[in-house]
Each structure stands twice: as C-alpha cells, then as structure tokens.
Biopython code that builds the backbone (N, CA, C, O; Angstrom):
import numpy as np
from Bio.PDB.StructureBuilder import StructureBuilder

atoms = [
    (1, "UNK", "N", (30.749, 21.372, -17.219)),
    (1, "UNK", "CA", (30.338, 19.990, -17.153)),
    (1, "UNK", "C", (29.401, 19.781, -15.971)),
    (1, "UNK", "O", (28.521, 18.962, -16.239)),
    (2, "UNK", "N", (29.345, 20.211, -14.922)),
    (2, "UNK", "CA", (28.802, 20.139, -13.678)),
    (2, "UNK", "C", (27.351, 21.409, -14.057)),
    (2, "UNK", "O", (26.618, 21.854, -13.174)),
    (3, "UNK", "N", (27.289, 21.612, -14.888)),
    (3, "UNK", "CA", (25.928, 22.003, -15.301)),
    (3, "UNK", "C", (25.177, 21.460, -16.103)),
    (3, "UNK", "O", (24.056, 21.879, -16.391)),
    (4, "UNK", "N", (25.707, 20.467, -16.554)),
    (4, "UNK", "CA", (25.533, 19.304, -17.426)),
    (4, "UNK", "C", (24.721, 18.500, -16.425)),
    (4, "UNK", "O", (23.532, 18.632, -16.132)),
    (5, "UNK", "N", (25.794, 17.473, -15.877)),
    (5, "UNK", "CA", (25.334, 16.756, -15.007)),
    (5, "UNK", "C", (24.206, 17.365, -13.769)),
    (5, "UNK", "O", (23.588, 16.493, -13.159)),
    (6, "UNK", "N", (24.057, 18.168, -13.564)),
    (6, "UNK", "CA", (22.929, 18.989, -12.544)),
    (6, "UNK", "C", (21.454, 19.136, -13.352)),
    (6, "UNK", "O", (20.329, 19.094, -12.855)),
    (7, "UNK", "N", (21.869, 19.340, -14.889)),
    (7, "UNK", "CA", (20.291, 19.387, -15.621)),
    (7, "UNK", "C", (20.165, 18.208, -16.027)),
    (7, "UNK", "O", (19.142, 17.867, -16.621)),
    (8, "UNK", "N", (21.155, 17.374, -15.794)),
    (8, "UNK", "CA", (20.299, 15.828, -16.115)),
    (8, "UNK", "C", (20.110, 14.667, -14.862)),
    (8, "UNK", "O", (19.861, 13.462, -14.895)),
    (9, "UNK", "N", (20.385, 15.751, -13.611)),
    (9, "UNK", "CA", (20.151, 14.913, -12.416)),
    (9, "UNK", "C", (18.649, 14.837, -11.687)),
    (9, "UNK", "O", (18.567, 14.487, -10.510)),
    (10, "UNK", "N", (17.229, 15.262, -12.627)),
    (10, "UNK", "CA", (16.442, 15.080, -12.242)),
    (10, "UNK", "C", (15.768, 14.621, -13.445)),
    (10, "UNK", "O", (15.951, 14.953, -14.615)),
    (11, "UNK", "N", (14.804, 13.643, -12.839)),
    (11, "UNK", "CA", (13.839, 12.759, -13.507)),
    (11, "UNK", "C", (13.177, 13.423, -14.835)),
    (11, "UNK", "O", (13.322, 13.061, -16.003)),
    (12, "UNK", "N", (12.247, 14.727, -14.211)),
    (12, "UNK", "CA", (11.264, 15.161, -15.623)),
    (12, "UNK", "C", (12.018, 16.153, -16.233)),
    (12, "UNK", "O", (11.399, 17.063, -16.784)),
    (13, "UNK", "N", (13.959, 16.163, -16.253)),
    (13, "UNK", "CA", (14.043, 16.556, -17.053)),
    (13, "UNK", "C", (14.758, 16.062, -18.050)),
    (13, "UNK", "O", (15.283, 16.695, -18.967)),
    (14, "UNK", "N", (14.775, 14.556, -17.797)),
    (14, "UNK", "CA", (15.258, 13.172, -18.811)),
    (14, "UNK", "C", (13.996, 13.165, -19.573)),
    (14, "UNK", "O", (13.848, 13.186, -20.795)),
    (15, "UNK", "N", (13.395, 13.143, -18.935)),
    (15, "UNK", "CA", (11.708, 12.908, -19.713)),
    (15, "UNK", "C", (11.407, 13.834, -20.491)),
    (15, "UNK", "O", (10.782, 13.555, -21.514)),
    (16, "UNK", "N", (11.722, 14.978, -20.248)),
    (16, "UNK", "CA", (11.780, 16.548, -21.147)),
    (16, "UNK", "C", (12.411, 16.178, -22.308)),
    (16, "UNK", "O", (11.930, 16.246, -23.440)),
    (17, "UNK", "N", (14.226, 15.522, -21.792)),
    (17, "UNK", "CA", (15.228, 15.518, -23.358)),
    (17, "UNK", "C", (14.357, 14.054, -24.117)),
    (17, "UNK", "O", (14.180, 14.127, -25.333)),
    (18, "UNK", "N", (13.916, 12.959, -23.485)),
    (18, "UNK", "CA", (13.481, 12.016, -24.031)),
    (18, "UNK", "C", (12.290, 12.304, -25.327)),
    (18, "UNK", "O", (12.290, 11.888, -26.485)),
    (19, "UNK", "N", (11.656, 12.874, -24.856)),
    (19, "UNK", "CA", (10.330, 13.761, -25.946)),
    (19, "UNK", "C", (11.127, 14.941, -26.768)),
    (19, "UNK", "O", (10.756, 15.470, -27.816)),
    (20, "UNK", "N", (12.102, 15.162, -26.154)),
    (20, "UNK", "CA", (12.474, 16.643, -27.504)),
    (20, "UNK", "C", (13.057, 16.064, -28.466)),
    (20, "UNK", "O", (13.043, 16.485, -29.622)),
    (21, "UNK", "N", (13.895, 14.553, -27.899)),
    (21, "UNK", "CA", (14.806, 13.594, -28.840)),
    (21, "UNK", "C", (13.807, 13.304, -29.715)),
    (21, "UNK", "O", (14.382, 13.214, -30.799)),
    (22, "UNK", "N", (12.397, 13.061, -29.914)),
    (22, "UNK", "CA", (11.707, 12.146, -30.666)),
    (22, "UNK", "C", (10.821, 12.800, -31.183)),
    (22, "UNK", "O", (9.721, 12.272, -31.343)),
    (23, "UNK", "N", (11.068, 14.226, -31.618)),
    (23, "UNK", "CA", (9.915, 15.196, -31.633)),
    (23, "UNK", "C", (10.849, 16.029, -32.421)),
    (23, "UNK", "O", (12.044, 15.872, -32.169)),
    (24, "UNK", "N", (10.446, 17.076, -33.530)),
    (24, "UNK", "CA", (10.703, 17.985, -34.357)),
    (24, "UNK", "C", (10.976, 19.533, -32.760)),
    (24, "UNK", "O", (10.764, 19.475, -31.549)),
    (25, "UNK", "N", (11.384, 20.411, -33.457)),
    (25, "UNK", "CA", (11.453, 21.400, -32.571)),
    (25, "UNK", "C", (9.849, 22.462, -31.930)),
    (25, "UNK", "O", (9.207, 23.248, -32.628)),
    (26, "UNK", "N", (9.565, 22.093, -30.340)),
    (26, "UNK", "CA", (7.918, 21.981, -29.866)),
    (26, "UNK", "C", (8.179, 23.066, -29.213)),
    (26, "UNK", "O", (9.322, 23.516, -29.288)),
    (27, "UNK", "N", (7.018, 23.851, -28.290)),
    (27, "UNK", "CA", (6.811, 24.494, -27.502)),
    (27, "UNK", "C", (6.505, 23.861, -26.031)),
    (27, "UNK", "O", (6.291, 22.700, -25.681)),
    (28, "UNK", "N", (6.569, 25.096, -25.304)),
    (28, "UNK", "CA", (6.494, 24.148, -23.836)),
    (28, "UNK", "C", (4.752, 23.509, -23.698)),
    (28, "UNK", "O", (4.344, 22.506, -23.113)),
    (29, "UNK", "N", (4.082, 24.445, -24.410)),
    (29, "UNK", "CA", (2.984, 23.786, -24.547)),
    (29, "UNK", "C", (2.490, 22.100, -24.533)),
    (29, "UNK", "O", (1.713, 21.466, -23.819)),
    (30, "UNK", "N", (3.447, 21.709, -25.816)),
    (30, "UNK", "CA", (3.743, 20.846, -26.403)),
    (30, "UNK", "C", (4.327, 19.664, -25.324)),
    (30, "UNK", "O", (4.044, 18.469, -25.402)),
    (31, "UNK", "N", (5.090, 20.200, -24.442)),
    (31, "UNK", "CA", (6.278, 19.495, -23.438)),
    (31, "UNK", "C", (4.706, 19.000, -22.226)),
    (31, "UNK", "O", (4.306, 17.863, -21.975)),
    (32, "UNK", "N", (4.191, 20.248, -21.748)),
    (32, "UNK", "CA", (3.199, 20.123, -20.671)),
    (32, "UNK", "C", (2.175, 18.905, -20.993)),
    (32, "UNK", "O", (1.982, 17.985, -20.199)),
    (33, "UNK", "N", (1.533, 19.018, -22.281)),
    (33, "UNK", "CA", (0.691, 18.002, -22.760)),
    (33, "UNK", "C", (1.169, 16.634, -22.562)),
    (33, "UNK", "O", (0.450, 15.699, -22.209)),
    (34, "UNK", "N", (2.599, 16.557, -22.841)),
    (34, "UNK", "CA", (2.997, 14.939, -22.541)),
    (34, "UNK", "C", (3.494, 14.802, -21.008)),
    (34, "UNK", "O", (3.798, 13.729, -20.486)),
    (35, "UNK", "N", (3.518, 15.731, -20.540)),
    (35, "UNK", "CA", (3.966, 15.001, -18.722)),
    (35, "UNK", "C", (2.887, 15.877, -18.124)),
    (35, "UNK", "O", (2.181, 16.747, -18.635)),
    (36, "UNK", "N", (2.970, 15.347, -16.771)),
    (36, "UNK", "CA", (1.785, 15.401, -15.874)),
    (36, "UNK", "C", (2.440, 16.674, -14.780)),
    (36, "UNK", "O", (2.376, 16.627, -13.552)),
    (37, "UNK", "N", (2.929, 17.541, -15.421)),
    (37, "UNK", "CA", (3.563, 18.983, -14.583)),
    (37, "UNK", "C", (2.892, 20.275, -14.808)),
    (37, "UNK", "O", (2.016, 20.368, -15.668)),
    (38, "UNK", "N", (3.179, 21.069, -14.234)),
    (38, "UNK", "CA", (2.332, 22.246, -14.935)),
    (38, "UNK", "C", (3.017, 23.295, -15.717)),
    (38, "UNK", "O", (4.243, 23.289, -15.605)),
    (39, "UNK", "N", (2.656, 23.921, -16.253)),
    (39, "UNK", "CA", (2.943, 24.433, -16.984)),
    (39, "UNK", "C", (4.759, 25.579, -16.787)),
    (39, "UNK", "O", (5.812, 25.753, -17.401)),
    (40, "UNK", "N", (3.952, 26.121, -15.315)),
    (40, "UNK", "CA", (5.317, 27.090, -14.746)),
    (40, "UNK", "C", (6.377, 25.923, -14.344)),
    (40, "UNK", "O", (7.398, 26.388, -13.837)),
    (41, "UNK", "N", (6.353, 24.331, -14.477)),
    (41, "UNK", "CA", (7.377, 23.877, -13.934)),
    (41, "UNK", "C", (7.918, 23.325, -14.466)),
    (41, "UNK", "O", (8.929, 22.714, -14.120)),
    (42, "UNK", "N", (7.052, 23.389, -16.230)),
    (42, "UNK", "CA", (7.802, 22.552, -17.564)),
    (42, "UNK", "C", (8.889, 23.778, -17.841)),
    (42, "UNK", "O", (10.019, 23.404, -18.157)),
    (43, "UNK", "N", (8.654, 25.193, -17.752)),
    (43, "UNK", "CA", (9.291, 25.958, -18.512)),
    (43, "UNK", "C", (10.651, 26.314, -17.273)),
    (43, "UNK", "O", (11.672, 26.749, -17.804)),
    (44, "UNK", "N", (10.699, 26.177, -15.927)),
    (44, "UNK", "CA", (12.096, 26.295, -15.227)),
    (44, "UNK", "C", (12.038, 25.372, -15.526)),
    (44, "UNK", "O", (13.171, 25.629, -15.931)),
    (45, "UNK", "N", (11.730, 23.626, -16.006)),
    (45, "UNK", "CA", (13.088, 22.315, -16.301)),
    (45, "UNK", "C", (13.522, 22.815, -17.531)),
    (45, "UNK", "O", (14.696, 22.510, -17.743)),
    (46, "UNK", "N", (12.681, 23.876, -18.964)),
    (46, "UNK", "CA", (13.276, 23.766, -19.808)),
    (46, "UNK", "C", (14.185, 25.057, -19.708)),
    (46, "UNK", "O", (14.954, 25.387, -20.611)),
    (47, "UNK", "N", (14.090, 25.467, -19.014)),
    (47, "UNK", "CA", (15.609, 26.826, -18.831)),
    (47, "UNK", "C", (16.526, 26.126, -18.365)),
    (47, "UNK", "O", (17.522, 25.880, -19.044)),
    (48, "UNK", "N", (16.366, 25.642, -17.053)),
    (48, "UNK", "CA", (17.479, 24.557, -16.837)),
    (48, "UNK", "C", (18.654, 23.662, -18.104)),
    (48, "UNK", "O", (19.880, 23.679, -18.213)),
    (49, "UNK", "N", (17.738, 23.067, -18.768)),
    (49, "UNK", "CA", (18.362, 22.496, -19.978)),
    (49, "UNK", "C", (18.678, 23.491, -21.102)),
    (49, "UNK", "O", (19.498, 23.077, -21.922)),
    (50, "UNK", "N", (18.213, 24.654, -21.289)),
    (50, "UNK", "CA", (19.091, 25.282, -22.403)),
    (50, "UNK", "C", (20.084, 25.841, -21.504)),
    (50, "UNK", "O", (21.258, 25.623, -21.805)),
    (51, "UNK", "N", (19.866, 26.457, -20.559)),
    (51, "UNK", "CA", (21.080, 27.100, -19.744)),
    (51, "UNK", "C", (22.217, 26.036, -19.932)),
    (51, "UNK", "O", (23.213, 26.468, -20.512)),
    (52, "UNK", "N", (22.250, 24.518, -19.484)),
    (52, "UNK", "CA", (23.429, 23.917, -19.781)),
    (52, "UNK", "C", (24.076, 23.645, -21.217)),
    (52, "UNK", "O", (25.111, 23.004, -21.398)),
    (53, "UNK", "N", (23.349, 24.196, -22.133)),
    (53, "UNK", "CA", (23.644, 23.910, -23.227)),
    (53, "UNK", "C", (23.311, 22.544, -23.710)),
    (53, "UNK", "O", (24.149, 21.867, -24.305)),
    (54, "UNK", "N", (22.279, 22.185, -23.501)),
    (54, "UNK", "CA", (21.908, 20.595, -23.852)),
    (54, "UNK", "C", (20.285, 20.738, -24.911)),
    (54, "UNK", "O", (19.817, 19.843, -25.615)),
    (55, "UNK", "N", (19.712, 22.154, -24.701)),
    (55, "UNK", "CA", (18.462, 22.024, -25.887)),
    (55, "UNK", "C", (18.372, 23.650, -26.089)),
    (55, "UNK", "O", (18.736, 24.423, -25.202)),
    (56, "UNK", "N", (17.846, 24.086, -27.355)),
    (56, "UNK", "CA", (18.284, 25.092, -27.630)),
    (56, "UNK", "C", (17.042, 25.613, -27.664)),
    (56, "UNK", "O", (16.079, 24.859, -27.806)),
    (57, "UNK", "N", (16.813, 27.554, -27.484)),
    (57, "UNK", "CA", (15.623, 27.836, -27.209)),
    (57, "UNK", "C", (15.375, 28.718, -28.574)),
    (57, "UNK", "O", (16.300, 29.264, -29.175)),
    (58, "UNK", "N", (14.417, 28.763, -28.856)),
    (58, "UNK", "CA", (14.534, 29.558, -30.385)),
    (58, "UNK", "C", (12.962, 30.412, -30.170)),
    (58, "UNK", "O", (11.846, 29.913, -30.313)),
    (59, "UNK", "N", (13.292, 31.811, -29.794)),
    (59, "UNK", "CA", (11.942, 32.726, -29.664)),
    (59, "UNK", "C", (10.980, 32.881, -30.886)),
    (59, "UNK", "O", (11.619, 32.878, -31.939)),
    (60, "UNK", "N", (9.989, 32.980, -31.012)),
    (60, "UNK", "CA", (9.752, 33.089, -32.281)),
    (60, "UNK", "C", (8.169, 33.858, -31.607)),
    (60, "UNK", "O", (7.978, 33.888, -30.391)),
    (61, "UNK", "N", (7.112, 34.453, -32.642)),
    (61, "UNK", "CA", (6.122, 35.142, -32.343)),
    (61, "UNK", "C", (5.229, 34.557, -31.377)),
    (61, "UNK", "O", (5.026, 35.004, -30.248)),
    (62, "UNK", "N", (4.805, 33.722, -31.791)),
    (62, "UNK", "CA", (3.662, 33.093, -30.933)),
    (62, "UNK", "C", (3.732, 32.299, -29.911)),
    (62, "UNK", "O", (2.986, 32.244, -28.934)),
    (63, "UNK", "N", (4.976, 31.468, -30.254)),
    (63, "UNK", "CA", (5.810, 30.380, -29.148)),
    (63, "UNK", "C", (7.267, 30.299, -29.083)),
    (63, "UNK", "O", (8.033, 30.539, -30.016)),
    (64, "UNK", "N", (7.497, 30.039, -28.224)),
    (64, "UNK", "CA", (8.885, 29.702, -28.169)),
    (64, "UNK", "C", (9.189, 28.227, -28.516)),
    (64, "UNK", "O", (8.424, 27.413, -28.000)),
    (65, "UNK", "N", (10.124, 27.770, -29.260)),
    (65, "UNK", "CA", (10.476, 26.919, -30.034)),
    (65, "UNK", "C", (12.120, 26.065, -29.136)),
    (65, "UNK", "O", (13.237, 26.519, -28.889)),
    (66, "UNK", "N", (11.389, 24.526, -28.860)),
    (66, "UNK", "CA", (12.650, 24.109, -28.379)),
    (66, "UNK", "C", (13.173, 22.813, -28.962)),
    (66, "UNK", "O", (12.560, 22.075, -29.733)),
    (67, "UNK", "N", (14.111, 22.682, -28.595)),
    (67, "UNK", "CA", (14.991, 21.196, -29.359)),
    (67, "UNK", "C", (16.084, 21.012, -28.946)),
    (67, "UNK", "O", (16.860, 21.935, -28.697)),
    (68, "UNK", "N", (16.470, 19.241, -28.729)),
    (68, "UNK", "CA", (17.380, 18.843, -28.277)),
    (68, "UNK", "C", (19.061, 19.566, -29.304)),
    (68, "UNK", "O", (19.165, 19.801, -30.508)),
    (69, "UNK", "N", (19.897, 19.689, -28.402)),
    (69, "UNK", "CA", (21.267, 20.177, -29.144)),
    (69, "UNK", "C", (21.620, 18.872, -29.061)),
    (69, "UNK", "O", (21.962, 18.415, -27.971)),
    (70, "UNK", "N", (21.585, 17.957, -30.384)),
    (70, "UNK", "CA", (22.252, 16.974, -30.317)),
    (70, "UNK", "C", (23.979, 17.059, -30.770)),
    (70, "UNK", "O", (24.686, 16.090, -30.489)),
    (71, "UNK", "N", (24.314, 17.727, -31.161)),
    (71, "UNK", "CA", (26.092, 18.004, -30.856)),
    (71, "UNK", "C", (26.442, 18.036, -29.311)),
    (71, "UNK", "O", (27.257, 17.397, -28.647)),
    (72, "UNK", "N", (25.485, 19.061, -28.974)),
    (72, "UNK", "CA", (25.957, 19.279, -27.036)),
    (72, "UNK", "C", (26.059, 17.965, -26.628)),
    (72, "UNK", "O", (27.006, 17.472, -26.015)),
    (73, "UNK", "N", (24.664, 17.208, -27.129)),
    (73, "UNK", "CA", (24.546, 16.364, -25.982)),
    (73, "UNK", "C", (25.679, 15.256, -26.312)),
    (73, "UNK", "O", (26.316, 14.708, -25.412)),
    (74, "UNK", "N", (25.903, 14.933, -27.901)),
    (74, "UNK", "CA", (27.068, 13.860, -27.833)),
    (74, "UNK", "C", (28.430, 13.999, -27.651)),
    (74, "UNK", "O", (29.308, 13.140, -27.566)),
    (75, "UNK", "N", (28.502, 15.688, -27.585)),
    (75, "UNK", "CA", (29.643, 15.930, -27.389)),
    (75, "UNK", "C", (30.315, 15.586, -25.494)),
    (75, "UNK", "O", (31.401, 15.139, -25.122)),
    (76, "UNK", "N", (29.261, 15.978, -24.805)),
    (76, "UNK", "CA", (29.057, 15.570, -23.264)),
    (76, "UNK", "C", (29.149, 14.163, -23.068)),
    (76, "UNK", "O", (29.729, 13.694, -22.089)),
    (77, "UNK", "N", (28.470, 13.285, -24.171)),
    (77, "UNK", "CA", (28.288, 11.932, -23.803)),
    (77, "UNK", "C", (29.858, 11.537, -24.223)),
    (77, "UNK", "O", (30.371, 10.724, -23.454)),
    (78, "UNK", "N", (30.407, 11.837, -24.951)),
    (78, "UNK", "CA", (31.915, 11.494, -25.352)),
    (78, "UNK", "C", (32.981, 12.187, -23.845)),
    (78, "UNK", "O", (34.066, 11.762, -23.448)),
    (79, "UNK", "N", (32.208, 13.275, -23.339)),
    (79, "UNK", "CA", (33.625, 13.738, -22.420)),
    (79, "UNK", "C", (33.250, 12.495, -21.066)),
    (79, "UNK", "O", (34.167, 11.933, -20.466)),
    (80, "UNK", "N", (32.118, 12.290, -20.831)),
    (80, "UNK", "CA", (31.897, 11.439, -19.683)),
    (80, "UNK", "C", (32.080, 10.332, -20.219)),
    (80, "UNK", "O", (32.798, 9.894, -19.320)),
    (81, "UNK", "N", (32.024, 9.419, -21.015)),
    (81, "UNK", "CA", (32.622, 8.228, -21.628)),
    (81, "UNK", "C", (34.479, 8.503, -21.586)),
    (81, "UNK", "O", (35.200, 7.507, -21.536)),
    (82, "UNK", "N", (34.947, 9.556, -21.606)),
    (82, "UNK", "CA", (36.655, 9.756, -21.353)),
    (82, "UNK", "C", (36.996, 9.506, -20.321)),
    (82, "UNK", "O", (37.843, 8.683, -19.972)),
    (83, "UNK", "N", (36.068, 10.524, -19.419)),
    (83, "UNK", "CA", (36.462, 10.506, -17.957)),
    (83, "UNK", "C", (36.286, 8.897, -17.485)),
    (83, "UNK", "O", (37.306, 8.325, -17.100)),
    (84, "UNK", "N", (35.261, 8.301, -17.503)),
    (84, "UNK", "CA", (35.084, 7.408, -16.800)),
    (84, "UNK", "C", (35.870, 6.156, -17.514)),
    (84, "UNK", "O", (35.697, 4.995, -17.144)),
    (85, "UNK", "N", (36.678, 6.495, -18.488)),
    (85, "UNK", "CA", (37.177, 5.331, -19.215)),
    (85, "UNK", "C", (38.640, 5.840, -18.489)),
    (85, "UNK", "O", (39.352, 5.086, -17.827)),
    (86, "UNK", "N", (38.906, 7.136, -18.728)),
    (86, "UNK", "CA", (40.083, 7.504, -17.398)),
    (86, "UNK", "C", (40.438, 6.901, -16.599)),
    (86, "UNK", "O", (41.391, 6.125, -16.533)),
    (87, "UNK", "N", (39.131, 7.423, -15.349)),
    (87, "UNK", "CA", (38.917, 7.321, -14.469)),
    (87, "UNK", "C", (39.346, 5.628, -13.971)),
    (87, "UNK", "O", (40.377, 5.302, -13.384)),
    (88, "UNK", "N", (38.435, 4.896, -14.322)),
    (88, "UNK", "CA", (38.239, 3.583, -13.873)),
    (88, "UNK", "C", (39.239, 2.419, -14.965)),
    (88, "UNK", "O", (39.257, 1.193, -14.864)),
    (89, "UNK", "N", (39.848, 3.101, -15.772)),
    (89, "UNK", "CA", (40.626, 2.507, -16.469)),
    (89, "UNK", "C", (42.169, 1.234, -15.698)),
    (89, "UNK", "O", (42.295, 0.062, -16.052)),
    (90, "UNK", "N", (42.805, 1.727, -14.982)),
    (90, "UNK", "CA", (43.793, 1.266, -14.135)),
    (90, "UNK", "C", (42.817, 0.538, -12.912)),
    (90, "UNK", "O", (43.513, 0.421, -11.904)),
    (91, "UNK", "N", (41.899, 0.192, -12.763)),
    (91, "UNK", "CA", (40.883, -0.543, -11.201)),
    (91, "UNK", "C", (41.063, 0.093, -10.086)),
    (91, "UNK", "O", (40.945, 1.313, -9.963)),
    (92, "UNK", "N", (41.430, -0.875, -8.992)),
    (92, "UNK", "CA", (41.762, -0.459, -7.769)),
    (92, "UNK", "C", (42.952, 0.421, -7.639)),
    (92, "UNK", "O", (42.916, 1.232, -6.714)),
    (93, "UNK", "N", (44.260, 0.395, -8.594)),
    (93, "UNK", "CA", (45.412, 0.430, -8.369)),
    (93, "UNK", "C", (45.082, 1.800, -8.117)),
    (93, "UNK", "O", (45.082, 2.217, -6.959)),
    (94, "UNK", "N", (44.724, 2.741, -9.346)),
    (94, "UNK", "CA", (44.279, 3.792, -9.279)),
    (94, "UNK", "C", (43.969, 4.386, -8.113)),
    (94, "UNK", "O", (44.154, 5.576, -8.366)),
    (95, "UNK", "N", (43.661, 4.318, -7.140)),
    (95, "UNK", "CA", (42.768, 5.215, -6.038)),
    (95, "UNK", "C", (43.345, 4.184, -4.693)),
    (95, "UNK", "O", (42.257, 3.669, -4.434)),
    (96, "UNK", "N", (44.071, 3.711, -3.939)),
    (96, "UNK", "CA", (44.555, 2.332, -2.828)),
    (96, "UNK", "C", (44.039, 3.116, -2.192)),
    (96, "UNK", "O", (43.134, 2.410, -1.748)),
    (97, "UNK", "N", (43.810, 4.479, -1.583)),
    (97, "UNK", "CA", (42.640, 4.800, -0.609)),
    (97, "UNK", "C", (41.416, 4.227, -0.189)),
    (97, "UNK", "O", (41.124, 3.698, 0.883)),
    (98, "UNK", "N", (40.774, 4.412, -1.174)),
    (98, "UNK", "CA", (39.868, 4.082, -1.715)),
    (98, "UNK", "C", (39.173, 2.713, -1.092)),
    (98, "UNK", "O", (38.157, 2.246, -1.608)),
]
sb = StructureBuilder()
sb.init_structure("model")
sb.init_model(0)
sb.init_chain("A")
sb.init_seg("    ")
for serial, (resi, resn, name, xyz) in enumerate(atoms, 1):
    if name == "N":
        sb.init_residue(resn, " ", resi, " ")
    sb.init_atom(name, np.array(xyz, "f"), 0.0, 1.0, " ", f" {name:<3s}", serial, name[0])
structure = sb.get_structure()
C-alpha cells in the first residue's frame, strides 16, 4: 500500500494516470507529447506506476504499450476508503492523544 500511495504522491504522475484513464493503451511517446517533461522523466514516472501496480506495461516491438490497471486502482481506492472510514469512524474518541 505504501507504494501505492508514494506513486501517487507526485503531481506528473496524477497527470500520467489522468491521460492513461482517458486514452486507449499509449506509449511513453504518447505520455511526453501531452506534458511538458522529457522524455527520460516520463518513462522513471511511468516505472514508478507500474512498479506499484497501478498501470500495466505491455512490451511489444516497436513501443512499449501502457495503461491504467483499473482493478488495481479501484481495488486501492476501496482499501483507502476502509481505512479511513476505520480510521476516522469513532472521531476524537478514537485517538484522546491526539
């Protein structure tokens, strides 16, 4: 989970899943053309995100082929919707440290 949250704790690489969400499966090519990064720094945000298991990398001859894992990602969005429904469920009582 904490590799989760670490590949979605920076900006262009919300902007990465935001375009893969709305887009058929692209190349980094594809990724570079829509943000203003270069090329070597589209492809470590997009290792970042398949490494957590959040977009999947698919090699193929000419390009490499990427796309959002939308199971990963709703499956993540359901465990952090638990936790924090957990978490913050009981208020203050929960945590009197605090």
């Amino acid at each position: 989970m904490a590799a989760r949250f670490a590949a979605l704790s920076h900006p262009a690489r919300i902007e990465i899943l935001r375009y893969l969400s709305g887009s058929n499966a692209c190349c980094c090519k594809d990724v570079v053309a829509r943000l203003d990064l270069a090329q070597s720094t589209v492809s470590q945000h997009l290792k970042i995100l398949v490494d957590a298991g959040l977009v999947r990398f698919s090699p193929e001859k000419q390009r490499s082929r990427y796309e959002v894992d939308h199971a990963a990602l709703t499956a993540f969005s359901r465990t952090v919707a638990g936790l924090v429904e957990h978490c913050c469920a009981g208020g203050e009582e929960q945590n009197p440290k605090a």
